[in-house]
C-alpha positions as CSV (number, residue, x, y, z in Angstrom):
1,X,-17.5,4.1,1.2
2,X,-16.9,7.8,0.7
3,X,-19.8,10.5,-0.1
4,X,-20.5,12.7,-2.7
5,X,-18.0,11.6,-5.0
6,X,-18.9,14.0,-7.3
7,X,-19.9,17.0,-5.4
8,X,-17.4,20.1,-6.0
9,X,-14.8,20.4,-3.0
10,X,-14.2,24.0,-1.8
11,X,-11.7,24.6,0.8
12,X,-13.5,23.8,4.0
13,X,-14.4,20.2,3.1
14,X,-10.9,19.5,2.0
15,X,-9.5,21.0,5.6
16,X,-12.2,19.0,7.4
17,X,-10.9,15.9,5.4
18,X,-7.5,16.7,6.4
19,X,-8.4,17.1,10.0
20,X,-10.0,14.1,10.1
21,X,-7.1,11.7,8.0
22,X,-4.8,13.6,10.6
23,X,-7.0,12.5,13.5
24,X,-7.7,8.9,12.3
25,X,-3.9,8.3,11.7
26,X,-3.2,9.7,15.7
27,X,-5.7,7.6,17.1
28,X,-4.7,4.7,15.0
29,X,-1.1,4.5,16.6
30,X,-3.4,3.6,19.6
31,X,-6.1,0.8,18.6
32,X,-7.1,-0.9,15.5
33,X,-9.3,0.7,12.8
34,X,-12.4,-1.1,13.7
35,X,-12.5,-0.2,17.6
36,X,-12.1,3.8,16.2
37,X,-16.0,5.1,16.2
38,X,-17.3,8.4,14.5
39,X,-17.4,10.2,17.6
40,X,-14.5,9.6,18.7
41,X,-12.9,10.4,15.7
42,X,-14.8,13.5,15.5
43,X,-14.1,14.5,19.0
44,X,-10.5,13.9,18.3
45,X,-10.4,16.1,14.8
46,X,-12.7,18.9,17.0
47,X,-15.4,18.9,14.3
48,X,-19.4,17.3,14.8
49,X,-20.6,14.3,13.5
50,X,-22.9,15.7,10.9
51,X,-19.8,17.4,8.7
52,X,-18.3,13.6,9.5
53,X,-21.3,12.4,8.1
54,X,-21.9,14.2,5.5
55,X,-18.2,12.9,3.9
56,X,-18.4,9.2,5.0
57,X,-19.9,6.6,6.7
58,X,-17.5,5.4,9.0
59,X,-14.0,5.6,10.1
60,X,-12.8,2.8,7.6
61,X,-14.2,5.3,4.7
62,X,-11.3,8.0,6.2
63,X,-8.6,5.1,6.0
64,X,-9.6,4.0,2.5
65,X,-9.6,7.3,1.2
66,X,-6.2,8.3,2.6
67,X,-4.8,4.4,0.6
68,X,-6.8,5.4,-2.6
69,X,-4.8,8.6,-2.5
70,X,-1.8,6.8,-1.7
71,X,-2.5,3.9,-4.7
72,X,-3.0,6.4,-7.0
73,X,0.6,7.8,-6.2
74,X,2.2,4.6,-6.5
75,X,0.2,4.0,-9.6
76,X,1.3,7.0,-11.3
77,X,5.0,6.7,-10.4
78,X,5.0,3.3,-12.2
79,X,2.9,4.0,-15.2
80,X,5.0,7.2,-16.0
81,X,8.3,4.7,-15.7
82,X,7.0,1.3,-16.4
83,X,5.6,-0.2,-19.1
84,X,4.9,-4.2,-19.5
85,X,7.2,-3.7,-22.6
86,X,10.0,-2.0,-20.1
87,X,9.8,-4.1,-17.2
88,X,12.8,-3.9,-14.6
89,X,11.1,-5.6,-11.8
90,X,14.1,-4.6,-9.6
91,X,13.6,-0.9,-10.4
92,X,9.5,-1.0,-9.3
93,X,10.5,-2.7,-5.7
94,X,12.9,0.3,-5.6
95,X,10.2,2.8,-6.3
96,X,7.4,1.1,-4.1
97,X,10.1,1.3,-0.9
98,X,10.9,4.8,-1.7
99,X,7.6,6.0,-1.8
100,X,6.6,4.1,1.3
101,X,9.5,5.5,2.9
102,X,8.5,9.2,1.9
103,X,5.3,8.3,3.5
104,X,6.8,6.6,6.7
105,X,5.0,8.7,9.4
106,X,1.7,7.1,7.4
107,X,3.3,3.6,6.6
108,X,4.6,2.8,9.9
109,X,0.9,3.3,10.9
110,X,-1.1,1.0,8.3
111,X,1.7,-1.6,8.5
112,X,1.2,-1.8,12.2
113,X,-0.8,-4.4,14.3
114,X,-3.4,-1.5,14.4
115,X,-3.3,-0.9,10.3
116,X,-4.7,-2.4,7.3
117,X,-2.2,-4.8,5.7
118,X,-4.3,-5.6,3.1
119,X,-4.2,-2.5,1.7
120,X,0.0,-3.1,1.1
121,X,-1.2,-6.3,-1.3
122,X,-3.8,-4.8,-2.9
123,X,-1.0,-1.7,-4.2
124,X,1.7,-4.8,-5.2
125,X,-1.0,-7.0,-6.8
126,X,-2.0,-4.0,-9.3
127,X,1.7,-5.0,-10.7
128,X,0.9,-8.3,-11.0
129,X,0.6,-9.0,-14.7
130,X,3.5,-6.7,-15.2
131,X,6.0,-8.7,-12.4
132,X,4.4,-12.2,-14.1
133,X,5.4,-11.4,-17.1
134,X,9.1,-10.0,-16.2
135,X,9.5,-13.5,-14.6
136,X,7.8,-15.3,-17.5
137,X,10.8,-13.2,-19.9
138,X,13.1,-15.0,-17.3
139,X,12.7,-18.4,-17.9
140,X,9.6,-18.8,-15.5
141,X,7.5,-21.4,-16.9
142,X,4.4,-22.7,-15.1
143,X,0.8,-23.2,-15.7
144,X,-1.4,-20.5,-14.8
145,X,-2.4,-21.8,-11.5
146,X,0.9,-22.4,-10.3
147,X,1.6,-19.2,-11.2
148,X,-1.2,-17.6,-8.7
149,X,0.9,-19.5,-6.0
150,X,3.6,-18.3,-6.7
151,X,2.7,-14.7,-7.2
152,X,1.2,-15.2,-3.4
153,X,4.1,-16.6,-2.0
154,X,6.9,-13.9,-3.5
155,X,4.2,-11.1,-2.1
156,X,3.4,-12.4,1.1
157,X,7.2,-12.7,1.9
158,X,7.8,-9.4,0.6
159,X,4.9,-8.1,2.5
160,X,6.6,-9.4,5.9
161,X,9.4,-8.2,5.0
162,X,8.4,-4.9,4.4
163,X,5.9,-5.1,7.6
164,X,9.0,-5.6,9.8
165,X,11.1,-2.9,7.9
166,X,8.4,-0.3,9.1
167,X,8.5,-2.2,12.6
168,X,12.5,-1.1,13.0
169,X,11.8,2.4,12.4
170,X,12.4,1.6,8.7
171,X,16.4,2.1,9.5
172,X,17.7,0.2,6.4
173,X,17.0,2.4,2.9
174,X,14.4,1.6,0.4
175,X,17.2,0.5,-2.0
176,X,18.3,-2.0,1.0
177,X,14.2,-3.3,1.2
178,X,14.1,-3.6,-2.3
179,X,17.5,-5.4,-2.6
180,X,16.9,-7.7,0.2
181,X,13.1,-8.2,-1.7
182,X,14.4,-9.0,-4.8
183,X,17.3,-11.2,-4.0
184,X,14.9,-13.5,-2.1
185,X,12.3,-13.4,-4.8
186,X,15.7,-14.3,-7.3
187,X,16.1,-17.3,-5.1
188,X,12.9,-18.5,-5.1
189,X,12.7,-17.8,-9.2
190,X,15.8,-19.9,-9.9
191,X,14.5,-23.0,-8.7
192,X,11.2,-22.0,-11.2
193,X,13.0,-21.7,-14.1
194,X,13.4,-24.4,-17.0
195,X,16.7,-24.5,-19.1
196,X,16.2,-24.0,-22.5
């Protein structure tokens, strides 16, 4: 949990945050999120553990401010282009791999062994009512609870397949991802859908 949500940020608390998010991400390349500790996060970012402090609680807090940021960015994107009236499911896997793949240097890093995956399905799963009902318009027709399984199972894959894109270096383009994404999600959809 971050502090003082609502205190006003001047310069020198955004740099320390920066230092810090810099410093988490390094150390993160070499061990997992929950073996980083304050100090050595502060000893790596060169400022004491009372500024640390006074911003957060832990090292976690630094991570899920720098995917809040991130959400939000995705968010936007899609809102601005997206609406559930102007769904083109195809178009929003396209513009989730191209942001992650702006952000690679940070992807690469929370997609790892050492990241927070979770964080991946909670940014897809804020699309969820919008991708159900682009597959409901499709012929999709399944009770609501079959529909939750469903949803898990098309994210999950798409989840380890975008997990093992990041592992390669993310070599193949985000139009490639979201191609490879959606034609396996199409496959799976075809056998959902009832003829009319």
């Amino acid at each position: 949990m971050v502090k003082d949500q609502n205190a006003k940020t001047d310069r020198r608390v955004l740099y320390t945050k920066m230092f810090l998010k810099e410093s988490l991400l390094e150390l993160m390349k070499e061990k997992p999120i929950d073996k980083i500790t304050p100090t050595e996060l502060c000893r790596k970012a060169q400022i004491n553990r009372n500024t640390f402090y006074s911003h957060y609680y832990a090292a976690r807090d630094v991570l899920e401010e720098i995917e809040t940021e991130f959400s939000a960015q995705i968010i936007d994107s899609l809102s601005s282009r997206f609406t559930e009236e102007n769904i083109d499911i195809p178009q929003m896997l396209n513009e989730i791999c191209r942001m992650i793949y702006e952000k690679q240097d940070f992807c690469k890093i929370l997609l790892s062994e050492n990241g927070d995956v979770a964080f991946l399905e909670s940014v897809i799963t804020l699309c969820k009512n919008v991708i159900i009902r682009g597959w409901q318009k499709e012929g999709v027709a399944l009770p609501d609870d079959q529909m939750e399984m469903f949803f898990a199972y098309i994210i999950n894959g798409s989840i380890a397949l975008i997990k093992k894109w990041a592992s390669n270096d993310m070599k193949n383009t985000p139009g490639e991802i979201a191609q490879l994404i959606e034609r396996a999600t199409y496959g799976g959809i075809n056998g959902m859908i009832v003829s009319k």
